[in-house]
C-alpha positions in Angstrom: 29.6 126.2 106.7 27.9 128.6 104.4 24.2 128.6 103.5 23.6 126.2 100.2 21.0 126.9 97.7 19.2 123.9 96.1 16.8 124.5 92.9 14.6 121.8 91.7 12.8 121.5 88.8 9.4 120.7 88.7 9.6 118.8 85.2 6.7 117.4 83.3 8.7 114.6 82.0 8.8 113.3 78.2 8.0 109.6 78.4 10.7 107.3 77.4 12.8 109.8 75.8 15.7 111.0 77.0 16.9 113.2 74.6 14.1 115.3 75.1 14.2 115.8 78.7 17.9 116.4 78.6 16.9 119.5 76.5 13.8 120.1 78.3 16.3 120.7 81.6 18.7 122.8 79.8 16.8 124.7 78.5 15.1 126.1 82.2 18.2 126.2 83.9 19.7 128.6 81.6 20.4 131.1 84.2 20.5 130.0 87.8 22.7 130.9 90.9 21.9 127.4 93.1 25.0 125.7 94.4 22.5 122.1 93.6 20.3 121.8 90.7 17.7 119.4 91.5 15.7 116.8 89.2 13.0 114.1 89.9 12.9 110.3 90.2 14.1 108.8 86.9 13.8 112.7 85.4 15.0 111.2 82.1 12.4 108.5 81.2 9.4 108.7 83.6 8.7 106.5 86.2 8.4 103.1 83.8 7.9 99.6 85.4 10.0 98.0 81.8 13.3 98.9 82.6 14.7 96.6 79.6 13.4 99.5 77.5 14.8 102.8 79.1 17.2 101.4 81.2 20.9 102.6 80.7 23.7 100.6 79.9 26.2 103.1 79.0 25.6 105.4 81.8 23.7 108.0 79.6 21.8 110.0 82.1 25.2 110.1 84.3 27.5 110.8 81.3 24.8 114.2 80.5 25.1 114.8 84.5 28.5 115.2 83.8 28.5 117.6 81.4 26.1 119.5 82.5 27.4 120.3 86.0 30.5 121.2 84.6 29.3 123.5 81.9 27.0 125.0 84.8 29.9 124.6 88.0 26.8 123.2 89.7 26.1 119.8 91.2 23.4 118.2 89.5 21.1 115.4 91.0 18.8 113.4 89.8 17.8 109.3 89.8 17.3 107.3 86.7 16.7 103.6 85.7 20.4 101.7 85.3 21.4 98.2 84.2 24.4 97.0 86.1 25.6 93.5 86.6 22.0 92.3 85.0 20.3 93.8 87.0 17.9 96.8 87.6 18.1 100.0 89.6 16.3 103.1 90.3 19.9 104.7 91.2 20.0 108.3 92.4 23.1 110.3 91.7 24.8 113.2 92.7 27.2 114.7 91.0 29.6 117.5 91.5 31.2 120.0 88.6 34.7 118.3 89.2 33.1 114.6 87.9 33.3 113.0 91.2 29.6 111.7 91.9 28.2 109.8 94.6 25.4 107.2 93.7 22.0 105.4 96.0 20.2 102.6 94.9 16.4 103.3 95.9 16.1 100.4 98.9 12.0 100.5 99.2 10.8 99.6 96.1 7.2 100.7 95.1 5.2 96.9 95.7 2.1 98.3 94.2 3.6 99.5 91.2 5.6 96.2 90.7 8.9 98.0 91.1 9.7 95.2 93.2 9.4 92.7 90.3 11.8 94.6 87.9 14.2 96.3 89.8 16.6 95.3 92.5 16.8 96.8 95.9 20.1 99.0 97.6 20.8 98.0 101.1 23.2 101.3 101.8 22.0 104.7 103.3 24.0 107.2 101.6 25.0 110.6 102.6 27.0 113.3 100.5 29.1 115.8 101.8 29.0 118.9 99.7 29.9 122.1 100.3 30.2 121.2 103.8 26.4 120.1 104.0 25.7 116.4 104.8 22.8 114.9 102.4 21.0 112.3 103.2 20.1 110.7 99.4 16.6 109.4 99.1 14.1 108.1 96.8 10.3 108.3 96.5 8.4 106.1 98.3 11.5 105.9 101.0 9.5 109.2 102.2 7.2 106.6 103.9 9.9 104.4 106.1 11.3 106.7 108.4 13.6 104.4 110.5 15.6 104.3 107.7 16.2 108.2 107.3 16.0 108.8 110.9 18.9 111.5 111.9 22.0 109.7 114.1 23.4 113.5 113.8 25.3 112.5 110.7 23.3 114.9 108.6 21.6 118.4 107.6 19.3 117.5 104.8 17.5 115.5 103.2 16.9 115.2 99.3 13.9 113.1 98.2 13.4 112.5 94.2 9.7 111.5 93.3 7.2 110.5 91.3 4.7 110.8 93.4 0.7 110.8 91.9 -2.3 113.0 92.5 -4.0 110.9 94.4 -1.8 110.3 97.0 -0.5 113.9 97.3 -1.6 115.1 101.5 0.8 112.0 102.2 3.5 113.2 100.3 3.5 116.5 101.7 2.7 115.5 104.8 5.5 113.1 105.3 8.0 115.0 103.9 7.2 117.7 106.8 7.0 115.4 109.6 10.7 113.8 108.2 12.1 117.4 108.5 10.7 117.8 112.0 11.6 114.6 113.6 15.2 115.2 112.3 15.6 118.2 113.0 16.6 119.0 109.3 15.9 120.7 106.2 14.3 118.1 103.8 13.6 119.3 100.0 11.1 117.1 98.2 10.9 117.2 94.5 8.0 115.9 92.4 7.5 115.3 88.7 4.7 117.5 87.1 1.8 116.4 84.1 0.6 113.6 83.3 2.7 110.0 82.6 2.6 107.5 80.4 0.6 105.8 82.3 -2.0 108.3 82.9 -1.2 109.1 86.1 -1.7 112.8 87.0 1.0 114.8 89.2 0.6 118.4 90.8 2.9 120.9 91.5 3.9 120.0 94.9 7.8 120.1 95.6 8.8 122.1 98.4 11.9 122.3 101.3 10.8 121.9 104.7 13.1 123.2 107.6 14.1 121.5 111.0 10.6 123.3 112.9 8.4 122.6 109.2 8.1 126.0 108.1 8.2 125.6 104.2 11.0 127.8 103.1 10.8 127.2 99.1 9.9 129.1 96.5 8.8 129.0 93.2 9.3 130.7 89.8 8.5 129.1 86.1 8.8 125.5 87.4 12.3 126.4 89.1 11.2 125.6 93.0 14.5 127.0 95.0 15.0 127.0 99.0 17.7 128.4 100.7 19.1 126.3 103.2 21.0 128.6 106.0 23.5 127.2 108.2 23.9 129.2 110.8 19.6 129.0 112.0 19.8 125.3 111.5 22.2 124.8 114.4 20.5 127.6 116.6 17.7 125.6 116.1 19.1 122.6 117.3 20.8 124.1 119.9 17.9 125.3 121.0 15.6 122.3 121.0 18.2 119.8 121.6 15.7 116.9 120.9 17.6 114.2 118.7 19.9 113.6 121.6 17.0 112.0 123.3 16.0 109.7 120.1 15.8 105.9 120.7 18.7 104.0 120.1 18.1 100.9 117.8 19.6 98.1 115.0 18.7 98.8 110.9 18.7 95.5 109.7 
């Protein structure tokens, strides 16, 4: 397994418009040599609690994925707000330059927001195997349940997409360390920059954790890129074999 390089973008997304932001992304990743281009929590609309107005019904954002991985030969991933069946999801995708993609429907849905009210939950943990890296696919405020991304050795890292406000940032930061640490794996957060439509307020603050919580990402004009090397990861946990001890127990 080689080492993979992920680079996010810390965007300060165009509200409602998706156009925009599709150019906005282009137009930074002009030049890049990731093997994963990463992109915030619904990166083409903002985090917006009337879905029946941004939502996609013709698989927009994943049809500009599409393209845009294959013009680049990069996997690109990214949630955004989707109609399917009537209903409502916050669905994060991940796609790969060949067109095969892999898709999670955020399961904790933000109560205090009301995302709960307008969009449906997913019930399945999803993991992506790329490049020969297992990926654990998360959204937001899933940062804050971590039964559900707890590490049954089925993975290597974790990707969480966010909108994730000011005022709440130590726990973002915080968390996403302490998932990397109690799983023994990298964990790359990436938050949305500026201010929302909602006035709502959100630092620079995306970064990649590895398996002891050394931060390992960098940044350079908004690109935030980690390295994520193979062969340390499993001296690591060779080293400080402590997941075999973890308690065993039923997701329900």
């Amino acid at each position: 397994m080689n080492n993979l390089i992920i680079s996010g973008l810390n965007l300060n997304i165009i509200w409602k418009n998706k156009t925009e932001n599709f150019k906005q992304i282009e137009s930074a990743f002009k030049e890049t040599s990731a093997d994963v281009i990463m992109l915030p929590e619904m990166f083409s609309t903002g985090f917006y609690m009337k879905p029946e107005e941004i939502a996609d019904r013709n698989e927009e954002t994943l049809e500009w994925m599409k393209k845009f991985s294959k013009e680049k030969n990069i996997a690109v991933c990214g949630s955004a707000s989707i109609c399917e069946g009537g209903k409502f999801l916050n669905r994060f995708y991940f796609v790969e330059p060949s067109g095969n993609y892999s898709s999670y429907d955020k399961k904790h849905l933000f109560s205090y927001s009301g995302e709960d009210k307008k969009y449906s939950a997913g019930n399945e943990r999803i993991i992506v195997n790329y490049k020969g890296w297992r990926i654990l696919l998360q959204v937001c405020y899933d940062l804050r349940f971590a039964v559900f991304s707890r590490n049954n050795g089925d993975y290597e890292g974790i990707l969480y997409v966010a909108n994730w406000p000011k005022s709440r940032i130590d726990a973002w930061k915080t968390l996403l360390k302490a998932r990397a640490i109690e799983n023994q794996a990298y964990v790359f957060g990436l938050n949305r920059i500026g201010i929302d439509g909602n006035n709502l307020e959100y630092p620079e603050s995306s970064y990649c954790f590895s398996a002891d919580g050394t931060e390992i990402s960098t940044t350079n004009n908004n690109i935030v890129t980690a390295n994520l090397d193979a062969v340390k990861l499993k001296e690591f946990r060779n080293n400080f074999p402590f997941l075999s001890d973890r308690d065993e127990f039923l997701l329900r």
